[in-house]
C-alpha positions as CSV (number, residue, x, y, z in Angstrom):
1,X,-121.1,-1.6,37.7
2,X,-123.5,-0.3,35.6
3,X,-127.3,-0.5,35.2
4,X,-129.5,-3.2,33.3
5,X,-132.5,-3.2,31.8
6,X,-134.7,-5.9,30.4
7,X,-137.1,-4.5,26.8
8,X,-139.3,-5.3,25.0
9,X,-139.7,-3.9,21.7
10,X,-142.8,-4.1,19.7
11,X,-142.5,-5.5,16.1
12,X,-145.6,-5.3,14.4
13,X,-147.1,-1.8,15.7
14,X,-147.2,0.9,13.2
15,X,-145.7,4.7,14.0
16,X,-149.3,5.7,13.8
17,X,-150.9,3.2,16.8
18,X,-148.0,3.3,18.7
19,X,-148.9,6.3,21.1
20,X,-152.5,4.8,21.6
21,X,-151.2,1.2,22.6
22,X,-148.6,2.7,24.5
23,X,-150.6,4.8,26.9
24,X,-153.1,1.8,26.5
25,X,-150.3,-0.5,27.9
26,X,-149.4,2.0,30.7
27,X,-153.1,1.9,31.8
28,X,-153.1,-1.7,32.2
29,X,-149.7,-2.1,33.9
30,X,-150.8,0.8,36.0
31,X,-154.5,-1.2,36.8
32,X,-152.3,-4.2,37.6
33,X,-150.4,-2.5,40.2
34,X,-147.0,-3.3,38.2
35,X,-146.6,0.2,38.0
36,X,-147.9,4.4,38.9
37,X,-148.3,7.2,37.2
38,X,-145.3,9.0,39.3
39,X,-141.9,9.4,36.6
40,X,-138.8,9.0,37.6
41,X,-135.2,9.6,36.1
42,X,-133.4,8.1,38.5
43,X,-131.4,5.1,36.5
44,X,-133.6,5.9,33.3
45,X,-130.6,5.6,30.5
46,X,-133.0,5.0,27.4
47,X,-132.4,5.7,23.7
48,X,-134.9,9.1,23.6
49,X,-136.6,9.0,27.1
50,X,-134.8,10.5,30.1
51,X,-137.8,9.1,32.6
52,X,-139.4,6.3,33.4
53,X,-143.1,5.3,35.4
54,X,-142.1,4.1,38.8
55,X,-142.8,0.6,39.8
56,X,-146.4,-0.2,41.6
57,X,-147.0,-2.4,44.7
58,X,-146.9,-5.8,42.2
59,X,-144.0,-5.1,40.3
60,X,-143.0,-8.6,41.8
61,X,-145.8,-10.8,39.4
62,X,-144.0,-9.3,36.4
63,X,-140.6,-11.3,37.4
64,X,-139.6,-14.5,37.6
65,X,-137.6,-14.1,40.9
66,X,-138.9,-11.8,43.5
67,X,-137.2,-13.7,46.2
68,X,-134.5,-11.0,47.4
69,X,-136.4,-8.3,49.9
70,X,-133.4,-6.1,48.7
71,X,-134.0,-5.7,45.3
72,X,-136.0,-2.4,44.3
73,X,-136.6,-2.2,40.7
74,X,-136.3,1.1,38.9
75,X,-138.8,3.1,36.4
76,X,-140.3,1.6,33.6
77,X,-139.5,3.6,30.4
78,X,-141.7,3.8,27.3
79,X,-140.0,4.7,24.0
80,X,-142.3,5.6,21.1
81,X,-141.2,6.3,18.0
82,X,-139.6,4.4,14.8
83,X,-136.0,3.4,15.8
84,X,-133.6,0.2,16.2
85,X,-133.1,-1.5,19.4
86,X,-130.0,-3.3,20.4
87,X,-129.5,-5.4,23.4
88,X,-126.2,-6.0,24.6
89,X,-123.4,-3.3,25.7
90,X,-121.4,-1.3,23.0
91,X,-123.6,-3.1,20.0
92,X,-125.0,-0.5,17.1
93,X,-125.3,-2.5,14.1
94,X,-127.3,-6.4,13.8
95,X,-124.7,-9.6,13.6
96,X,-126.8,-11.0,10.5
97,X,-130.3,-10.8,9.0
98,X,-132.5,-13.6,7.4
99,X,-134.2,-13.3,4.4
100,X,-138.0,-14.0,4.9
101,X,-138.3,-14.6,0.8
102,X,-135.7,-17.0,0.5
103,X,-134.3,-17.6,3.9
104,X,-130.9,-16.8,3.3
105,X,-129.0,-15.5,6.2
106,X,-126.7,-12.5,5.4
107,X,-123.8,-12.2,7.9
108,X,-122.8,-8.7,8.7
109,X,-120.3,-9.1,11.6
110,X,-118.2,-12.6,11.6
111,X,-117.9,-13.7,15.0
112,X,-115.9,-15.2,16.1
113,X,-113.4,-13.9,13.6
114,X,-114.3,-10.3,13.2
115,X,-116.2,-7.9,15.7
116,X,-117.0,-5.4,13.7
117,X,-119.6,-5.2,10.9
118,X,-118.6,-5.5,7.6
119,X,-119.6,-2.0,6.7
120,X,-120.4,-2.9,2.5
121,X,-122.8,-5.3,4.0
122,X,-124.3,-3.5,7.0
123,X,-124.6,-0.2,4.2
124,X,-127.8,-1.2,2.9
125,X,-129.5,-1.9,6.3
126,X,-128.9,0.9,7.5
127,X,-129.7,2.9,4.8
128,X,-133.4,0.7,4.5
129,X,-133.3,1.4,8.9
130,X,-132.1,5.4,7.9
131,X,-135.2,5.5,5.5
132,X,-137.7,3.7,7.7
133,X,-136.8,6.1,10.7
134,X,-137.5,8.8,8.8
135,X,-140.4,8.5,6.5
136,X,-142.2,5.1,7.7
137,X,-140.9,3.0,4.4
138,X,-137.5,1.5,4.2
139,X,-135.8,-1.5,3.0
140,X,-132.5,-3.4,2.3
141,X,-132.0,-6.2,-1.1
142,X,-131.4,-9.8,-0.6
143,X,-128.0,-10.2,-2.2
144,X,-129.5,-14.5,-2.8
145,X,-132.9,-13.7,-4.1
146,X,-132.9,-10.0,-4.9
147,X,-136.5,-8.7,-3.1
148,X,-136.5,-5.8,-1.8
149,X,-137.0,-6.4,1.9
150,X,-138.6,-3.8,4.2
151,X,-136.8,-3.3,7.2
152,X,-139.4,-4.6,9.4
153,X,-140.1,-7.8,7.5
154,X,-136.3,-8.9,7.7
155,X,-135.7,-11.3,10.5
156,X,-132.8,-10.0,12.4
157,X,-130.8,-11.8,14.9
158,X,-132.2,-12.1,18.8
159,X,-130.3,-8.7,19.7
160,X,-131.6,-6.7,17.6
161,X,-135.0,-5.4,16.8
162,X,-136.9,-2.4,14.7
163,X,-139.6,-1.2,16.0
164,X,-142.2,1.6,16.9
165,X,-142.7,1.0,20.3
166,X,-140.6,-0.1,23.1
167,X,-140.5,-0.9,26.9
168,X,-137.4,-0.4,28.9
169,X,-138.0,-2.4,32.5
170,X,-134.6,-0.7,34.7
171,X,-133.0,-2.8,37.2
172,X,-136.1,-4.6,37.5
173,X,-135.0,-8.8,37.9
174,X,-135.7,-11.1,34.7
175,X,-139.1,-10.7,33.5
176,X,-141.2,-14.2,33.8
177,X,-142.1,-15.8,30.8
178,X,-145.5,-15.7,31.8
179,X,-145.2,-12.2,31.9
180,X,-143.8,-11.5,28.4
181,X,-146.7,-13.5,26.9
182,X,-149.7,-11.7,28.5
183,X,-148.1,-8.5,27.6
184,X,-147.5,-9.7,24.1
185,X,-151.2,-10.6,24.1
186,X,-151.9,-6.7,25.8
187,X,-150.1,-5.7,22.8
188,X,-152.5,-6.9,20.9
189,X,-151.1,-10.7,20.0
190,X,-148.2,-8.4,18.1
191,X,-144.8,-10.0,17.8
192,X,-141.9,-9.0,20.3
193,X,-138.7,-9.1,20.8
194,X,-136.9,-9.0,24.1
195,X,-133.5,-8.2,25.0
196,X,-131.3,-8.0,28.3
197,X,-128.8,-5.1,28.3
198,X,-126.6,-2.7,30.2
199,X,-125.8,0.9,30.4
């Protein structure tokens, strides 16, 4: 069957304020009773985190539906660190990317024809992404306009994000949009990106 997560990935925070905000974050979510300080791994399947805070007696004003007295949400996991984020099952690389310069929109995987990227495409992304990860500065040429792009400027498609900080919300039902806007505004008004997925 699987498990599913919901995330939300922060856009806009740098590698440097991302620890701060996120213990910041888990303070509020903790104060709101959405979640404790007690860690769990149990269903926990994130990128670099093997454990997750365990939901608080209000998990249920973080969802839209809250309606089935069976449902018990798992941990929340907090991932810090430069990465990419992809929502999705089996997905590693981003089906296109728009320009922000010249609004172009580079295709990397052809749906419905192909399913796979088109790797002399995807190369430069994920050599800007490779970069990025690893010293803080990364970015991939517009093959219209020719800018340089930084990774984190270029507007992927909804599945896919990079980002410094992340939340992974396990088997917890769909987050309300309600929800994702007050923690977008806990975040400091920073951009994010949400995606459903499963392990």
């Amino acid at each position: 069957m699987g498990d599913f997560y919901e995330r939300i990935v922060d856009v806009e925070v740098t590698a440097q304020e991302a620890g701060p905000l996120a213990e910041r974050m888990v303070a509020w979510m903790v104060t709101e009773g959405l979640i404790t300080r007690e860690l769990s791994s149990d269903g926990v399947y994130s990128l670099t985190v093997d454990e997750g805070y365990v939901p608080g007696p209000n998990w249920a004003q973080g969802v839209a539906d809250s309606s089935d007295p069976t449902w018990l949400p798992g941990p929340v996991a907090v991932i810090i660190g430069r990465d990419y984020h992809v929502g999705g099952q089996g997905a590693d690389e981003a089906e296109y990317a728009v320009c922000p310069r010249c609004q172009t929109k580079t295709v990397i995987i052809n749906y419905p024809e192909e399913f796979e990227a088109n790797e002399e495409v995807w190369q430069p992304f994920k050599d800007g992404i490779a970069a990025w990860k690893e010293m803080g500065e990364g970015s991939a040429p517009c093959s219209t306009c020719g800018a340089s792009v930084s990774v984190t400027e270029w507007q992927w498609e909804p599945n896919f994000a990079v980002g410094a900080l992340a939340f992974d919300f396990w088997g917890w039902p769909p987050l309300s949009t309600t929800f994702c806007a007050t923690f977008s505004q806990q975040l400091g008004h920073h951009r994010t990106v949400e995606h459903m997925g499963k392990f």
